[in-house]
N, C-alpha and C positions, 0 to 999 in steps of 0.2 A: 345618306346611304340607307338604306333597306336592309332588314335586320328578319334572318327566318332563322326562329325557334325549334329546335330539333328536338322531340322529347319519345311517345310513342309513335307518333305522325310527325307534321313540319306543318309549321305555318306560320306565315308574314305576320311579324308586329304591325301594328298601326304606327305610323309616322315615319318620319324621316329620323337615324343620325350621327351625328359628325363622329366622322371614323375613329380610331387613334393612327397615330401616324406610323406605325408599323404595319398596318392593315389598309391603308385605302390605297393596294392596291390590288384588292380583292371587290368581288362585281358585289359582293352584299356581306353582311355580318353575318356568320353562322354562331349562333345564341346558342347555349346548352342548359345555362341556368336565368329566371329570371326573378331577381326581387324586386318587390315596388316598395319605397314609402307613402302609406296614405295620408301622412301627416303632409309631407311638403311636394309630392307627384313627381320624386327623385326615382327614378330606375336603376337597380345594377343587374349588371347582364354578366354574363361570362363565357369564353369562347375557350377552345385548349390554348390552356397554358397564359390566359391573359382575363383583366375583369377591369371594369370601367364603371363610373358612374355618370348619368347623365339628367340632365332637369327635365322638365315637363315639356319643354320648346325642342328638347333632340339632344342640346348643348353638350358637349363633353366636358365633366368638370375633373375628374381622377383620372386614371388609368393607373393601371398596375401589368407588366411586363409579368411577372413573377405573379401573378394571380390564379388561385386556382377556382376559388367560390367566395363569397358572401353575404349575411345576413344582418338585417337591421336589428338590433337590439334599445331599448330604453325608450322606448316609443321614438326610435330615428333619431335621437341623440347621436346613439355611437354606430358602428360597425363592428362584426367579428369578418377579419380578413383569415381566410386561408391562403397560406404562396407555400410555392413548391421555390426547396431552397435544396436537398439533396447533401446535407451533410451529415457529419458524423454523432448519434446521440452520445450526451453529457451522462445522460439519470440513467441508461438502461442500452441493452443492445438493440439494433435498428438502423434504420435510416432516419434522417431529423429533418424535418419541415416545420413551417412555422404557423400560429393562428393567433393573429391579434387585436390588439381592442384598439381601434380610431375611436380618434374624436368626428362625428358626421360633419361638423362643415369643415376644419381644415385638413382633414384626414393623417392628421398624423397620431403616430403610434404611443397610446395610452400606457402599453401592457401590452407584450409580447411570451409565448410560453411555447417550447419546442413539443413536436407531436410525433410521434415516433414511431414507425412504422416496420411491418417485416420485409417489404421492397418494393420499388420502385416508387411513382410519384404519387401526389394525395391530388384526388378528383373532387368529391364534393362534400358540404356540408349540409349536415340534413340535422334540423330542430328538434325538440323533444316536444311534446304539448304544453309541458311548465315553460320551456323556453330555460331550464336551467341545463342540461344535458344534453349534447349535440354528439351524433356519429361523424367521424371523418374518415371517408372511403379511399381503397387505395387503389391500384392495380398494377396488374407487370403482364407479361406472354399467358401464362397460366394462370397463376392464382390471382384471389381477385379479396376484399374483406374491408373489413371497417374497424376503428377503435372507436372508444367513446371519452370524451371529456366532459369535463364539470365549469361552465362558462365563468358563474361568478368568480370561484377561485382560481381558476385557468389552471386549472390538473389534471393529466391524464387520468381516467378508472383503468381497473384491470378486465373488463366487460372488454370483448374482443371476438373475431371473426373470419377464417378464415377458410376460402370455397374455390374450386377448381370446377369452369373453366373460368376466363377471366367474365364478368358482366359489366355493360355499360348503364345498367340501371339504377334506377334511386332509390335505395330501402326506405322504408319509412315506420314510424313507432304507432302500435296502435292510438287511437281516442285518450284511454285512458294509462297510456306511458307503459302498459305491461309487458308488451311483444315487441318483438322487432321483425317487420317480415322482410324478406329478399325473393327477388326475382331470378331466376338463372339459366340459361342458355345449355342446352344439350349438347349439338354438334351440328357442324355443316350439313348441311343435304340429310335430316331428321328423315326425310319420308321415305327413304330408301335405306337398303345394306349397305349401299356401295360408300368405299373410303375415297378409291382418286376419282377425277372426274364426275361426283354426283349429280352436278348440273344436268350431264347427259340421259338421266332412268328416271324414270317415272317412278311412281311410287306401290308396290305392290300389293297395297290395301291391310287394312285391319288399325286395329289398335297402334297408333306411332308414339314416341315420348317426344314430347319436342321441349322439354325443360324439367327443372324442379323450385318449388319453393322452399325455401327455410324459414322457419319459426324459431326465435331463440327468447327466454325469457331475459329481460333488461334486468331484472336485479342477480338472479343465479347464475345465468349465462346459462343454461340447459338447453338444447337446438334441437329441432327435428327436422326432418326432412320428409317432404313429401313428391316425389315424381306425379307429373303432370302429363294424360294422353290425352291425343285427339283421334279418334277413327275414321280413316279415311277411305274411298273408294279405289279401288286396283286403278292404277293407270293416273292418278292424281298428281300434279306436277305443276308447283308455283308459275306465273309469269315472268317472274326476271330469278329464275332458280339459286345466279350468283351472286345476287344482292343480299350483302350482312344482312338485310330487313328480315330476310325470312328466318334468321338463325334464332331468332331469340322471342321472349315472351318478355313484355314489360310490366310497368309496375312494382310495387302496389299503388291504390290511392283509397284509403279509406272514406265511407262513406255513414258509416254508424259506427259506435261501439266494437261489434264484432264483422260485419261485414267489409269487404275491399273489391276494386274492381282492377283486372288485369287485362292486356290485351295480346292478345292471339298472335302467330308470326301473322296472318291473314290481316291486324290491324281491326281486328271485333273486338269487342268489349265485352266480358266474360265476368259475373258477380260471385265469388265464393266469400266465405261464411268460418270463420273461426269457432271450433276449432277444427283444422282439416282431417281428413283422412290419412292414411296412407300413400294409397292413389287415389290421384284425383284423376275424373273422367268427365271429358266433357263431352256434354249427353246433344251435341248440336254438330252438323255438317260446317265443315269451315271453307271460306272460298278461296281457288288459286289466284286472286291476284289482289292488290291492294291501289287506292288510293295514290297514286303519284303526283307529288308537287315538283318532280325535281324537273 
């Protein structure tokens, strides 16, 4: 089976592979997350609500029903498994999920430690540059945020995040572990006033918000936020208006120390520079329509 990656765009894996069996009867794998081992050209992929492993040839060696994300640790020795399990926390008020330590070839569970969340289910897991620190994101209707754990010892921190509307994004920590950036979604039909129906109006030009970023320091927790425009021409109006694509800004992905690159509802690629503004403006025309794989 064929396997397309959903991230700021979409695009086809190379290869062919075998489904899991609660999925092939679906026309392709919809991928959201993907890790490689370089050591043995083991892939884990993860789809909502499911994560697999598979070898170099396609071969499916794991699955996990109850998967939500994971990452190679010990030079692909082990796994940290994220699964959404939806119960009640022990240590503290929440919801409890779990993230645990496999062993990489028989995948069974090393070390298991609850992750405890203010609601709904845990989406992804995103590294620190030591590889000791990891965020685990959550989301519901509205709010959207992450905690942080400490991998070696599998304990939650009190470092935490919590941002309204929900986003389907991947924060990520600067170069050198100090920041935490996020990406965040403004509201449907950004280019116009209108609440019902904004598919239908064009947009009546000037300065629009179509998102904001957050800055938070990793060891303080201190956060800022920055609103993010784009200026637009009277009369400006996406190509597929009702596609979630145009609602949001993606991102971050660092590319230095202090720089990152985000990308536009348009699907441009946009370079800012730590530390931000207030508002940020982007000083470039954006186009109504994007790239479609679907």
């Amino acid at each position: 089976m064929k396997a397309m990656f959903i991230h700021h765009s979409a695009e086809w894996l190379e290869g062919e592979f075998e489904a899991p069996q609660k999925l092939r009867d679906q026309e392709y794998l919809t991928v959201y997350r993907v890790a490689r081992d370089p050591v043995s050209g083991r892939v884990g992929m993860s789809t909502r609500g499911h994560t697999g492993i598979w070898d170099s040839s396609g071969a499916l060696l794991w699955d996990n029903d109850h998967g939500a994300d994971l990452c190679w640790i010990n030079g692909g020795k082990e796994l940290l498994s994220l699964e959404v399990t939806f119960g009640r926390c022990r240590q503290q008020k929440g919801i409890r999920h779990e993230l645990k330590r496999l062993d990489a070839q028989s995948f069974r569970p090393v070390e298991t430690m609850e992750i405890c969340v203010p609601t709904g289910p845990v989406c992804y897991l995103v590294p620190g540059p030591d590889r000791k620190r990891y965020l685990v994101t959550w989301y519901d209707q509205t709010p959207w945020g992450y905690v942080m754990v400490d991998a070696p010892s599998l304990t939650q921190l009190p470092l935490l995040l919590s941002h309204k509307p929900t986003s389907t994004t991947v924060p990520a920590f600067s170069p050198d572990g100090a920041s935490i950036v996020a990406c965040h979604k403004y509201r449907s039909g950004w280019w116009n006033d209108e609440v019902d129906d904004y598919w239908d109006y064009p947009s009546p030009g000037g300065q629009r918000r179509i998102g904001t970023i957050t800055v938070q320091d990793s060891l303080t927790g201190a956060t800022s936020e920055h609103q993010v425009f784009v200026d637009l021409p009277a009369g400006w109006t996406p190509d597929r208006p009702d596609w979630d694509e145009w609602d949001t800004i993606d991102g971050p992905e660092f590319v230095s120390e202090t720089q990152f690159r985000i990308w536009l509802p348009d699907d441009s690629a946009e370079l800012l520079t730590l530390p931000l503004p207030e508002r940020v403006e982007i000083q470039r025309p954006i186009n109504n329509y994007r790239k479609w794989l679907y």
